[in-house]
Each structure stands twice: as structure tokens, then as C-alpha cells.
C-alpha positions, 0 to 999 in steps of 0.5 A: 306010317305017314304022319301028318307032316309028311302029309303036309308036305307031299301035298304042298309038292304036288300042289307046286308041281302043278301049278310050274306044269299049268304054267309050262302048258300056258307057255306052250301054247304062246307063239314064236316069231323069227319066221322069214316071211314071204308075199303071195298076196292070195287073198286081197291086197291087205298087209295083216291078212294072214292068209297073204303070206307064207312061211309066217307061222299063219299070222301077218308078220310080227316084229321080229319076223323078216319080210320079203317083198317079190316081183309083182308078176308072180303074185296075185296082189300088191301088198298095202301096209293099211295099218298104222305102225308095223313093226318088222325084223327085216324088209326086202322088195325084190326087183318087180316088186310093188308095195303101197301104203295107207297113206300118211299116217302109216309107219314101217319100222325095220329093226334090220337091214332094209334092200329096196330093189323094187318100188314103194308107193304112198305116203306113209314113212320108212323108218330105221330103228335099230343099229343093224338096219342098213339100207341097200338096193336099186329101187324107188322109195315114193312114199314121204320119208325114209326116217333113219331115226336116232343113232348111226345108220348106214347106206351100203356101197352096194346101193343105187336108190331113189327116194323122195326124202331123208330125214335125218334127226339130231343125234342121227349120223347116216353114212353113205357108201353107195349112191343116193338120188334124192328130192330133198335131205332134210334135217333138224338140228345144225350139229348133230343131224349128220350126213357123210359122204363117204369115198366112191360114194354120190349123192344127188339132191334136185330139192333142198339139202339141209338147207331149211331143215339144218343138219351138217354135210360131211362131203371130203372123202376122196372122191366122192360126189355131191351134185345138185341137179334140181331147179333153183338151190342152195348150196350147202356150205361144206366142203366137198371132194367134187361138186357138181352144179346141174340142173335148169335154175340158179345154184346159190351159195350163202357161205363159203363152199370149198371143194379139194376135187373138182367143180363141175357146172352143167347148164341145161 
């Protein structure tokens, strides 16, 4: 015979195993990103539809989502980032690749490494939020800024890249291994906004270079290049391996620069 305990207690087991079977069936059904995300642009030129991407899981891409960007000609259309914050795992843009922004206030942030082999244009800013989001490539950067955010970051040896700006925050140090042309390396603290120049690498800056905006240029690896081949400049006070001097205007230099390698100036 079942006494009235017994009962009690089968019943509270079941009511618990139901309740851990409802809770198993809601987890379930939640989706699961880390898909490698891929550009068709089938639908329209809009980033957040999902039915401009393949391989996503039938959504646009979530944060820990990869995204790759490929050649243009083999897509219907170029994507544009209209949204105002994504956030993504990984971004490629393959060579022939075209990516547009919503202007201003659009941000793409990358917890990963980023490869720029095609174009991006705009307004909006890159940002590099995490330890693993290395930047390589040989394409162009149009948009305002490519922000590596705080922390170390990295430009792979393997890089040739063309941006309009990067701005380097304080207790932010970006290495450069490869080369670098830039409008402007801006900054915004004296000591602890860093940019190295590392051996085999070259950076050339036709704007400003941590001159209105503070940060620290660390430029002795041998060798490696700094050229400023803009208009009128100024020349940050550093150290350098070689310095190049180039470009239609007057190079100033308010401090002292020392160079171990070579000087080089270029008139136009």
C-alpha cells in the first residue's frame, strides 16, 4: 500500500521533473550563433536583412558570427551597415569587395580579427574591441575612423592598408608590423596612447600624427619607416629608424627628432 507520504513525495518528483523538462524545451528552441556568415545581397542593399546572407542560421549576423564580405561583382548588391551599433565576431572584405555605412552614426565592432582586401565607405567608425582583433589586408578604409579601442591591438606584417584615420585611445597600444598609409594617426592621451612601429614595417601619414591629438610614436625598430608625405606637417618628436620628409609643403618640427637610420627629404 501507497501511504500518503509516498504519495507526497512522487508527486513533488514529478511536478520537478516537469518543470527541469519545460525548462530543457524553452532552451531548446534559443538560437545558436558562431555561423560563418556570407554576403549575397539577394534581397536589397540592407545589412539586417536576413535574407541577404547565407550560411547565418536565417538571421543577419549576431555577435559571435563571422562575416565576409566578397567581391562585388558576384553579388546582387553592396551591403550597407544602416544600423547603429553591430556587433560581430569576425569581418572580411574580400578583394572587389564594397561595404557602405549609414553614415555617422553607424559603429561595426569586431571581436576578432578584421582583413580589409576590398573597400569600405562612409562615415561611420571600425571599431576593434577585443584582444584577438588583428587587422590585415590591402584595401581601403573611407569611413571616419578605424578605432582600436582599449588594450593592445595589432596590424599584421602581412598588411598594406589605406585609411582616413586611426585613433588611438589612451591605454591603447597598436603594434604595426606591416605598412600603413594614413590621412591622420590621431590620439588622446600623451603617455598612454601608443603607436610602435615595429622592424619591416612603414607608416605614412600625409595629415596630422599625434600632433593636435597627443599620443606617443615609438619608431626605432630597425629599420623601419615613418614618412610624412602630406602638405604642411608636423613632425612628431621621436626617434626614428628612417624618416622620410616628402610631400608639397613645409615639414615642421617643434622638438628635438632624432633618427639612427636615414633622412630622407623629397621636394616635390
Amino acid at each position: 500500500m501507497v501511504t500518503n507520504l509516498a504519495k507526497n513525495i512522487i508527486s513533488k518528483i514529478l511536478a520537478a521533473l516537469m518543470i527541469v523538462s519545460l525548462a530543457l524545451g524553452v532552451l531548446s528552441v534559443r538560437p545558436v550563433y558562431a555561423n560563418a556568415c556570407a554576403w549575397t545581397g539577394a534581397t536589397n542593399t540592407t545589412w539586417a536583412t536576413a535574407s541577404n546572407w547565407s550560411g547565418c542560421g536565417g538571421v543577419a549576423p549576431q555577435a559571435t558570427d563571422t562575416v565576409v564580405i566578397p567581391d562585388a561583382a558576384t553579388t546582387l548588391n553592396d551591403p550597407t551597415v544602416t544600423n547603429a551599433v553591430v556587433t560581430i565576431a569576425g569581418f572580411t572584405i574580400d578583394s572587389g569587395g564594397v561595404v557602405n555605412d549609414g553614415g555617422s552614426s553607424t559603429r561595426l565592432t569586431v571581436n576578432g580579427p578584421v582583413v580589409l582586401n576590398g573597400t569600405w565607405n562612409g562615415a561611420g567608425r571600425l571599431l576593434l574591441n577585443a584582444g584577438a582583433a588583428t587587422l590585415d589586408g590591402s584595401g581601403t578604409f573611407n569611413g571616419n575612423r578605424i578605432d582600436p579601442v582599449s588594450g593592445a591591438r595589432t596590424i599584421l606584417s602581412t598588411a598594406n592598408l589605406t585609411v582616413t584615420r586611426i585613433d588611438v585611445r589612451a591605454n591603447n597600444t597598436v603594434t604595426n608590423y606591416g605598412s600603413v598609409t594614413a590621412t591622420t594617426i590621431t590620439g588622446n592621451d600623451a603617455t598612454t596612447a601608443i603607436w610602435i612601429n615595429e622592424a619591416n614595417s612603414t607608416l605614412k601619414v600625409s595629415g596630422e600624427l599625434f600632433d593636435t591629438k597627443p599620443g606617443t610614436l615609438t619608431a626605432t625598430a630597425n629599420p623601419n619607416t615613418v614618412e610624412y608625405n602630406g602638405a604642411v606637417q608636423t613632425v612628431e618628436p621621436a626617434t626614428y629608424h628612417h624618416l622620410i620628409l616628402s610631400g608639397s609643403g613645409a615639414k615642421t618640427a617643434g622638438r628635438v627628432v632624432t633618427t639612427n637610420g636615414n633622412l630622407t627629404v623629397i621636394t616635390a
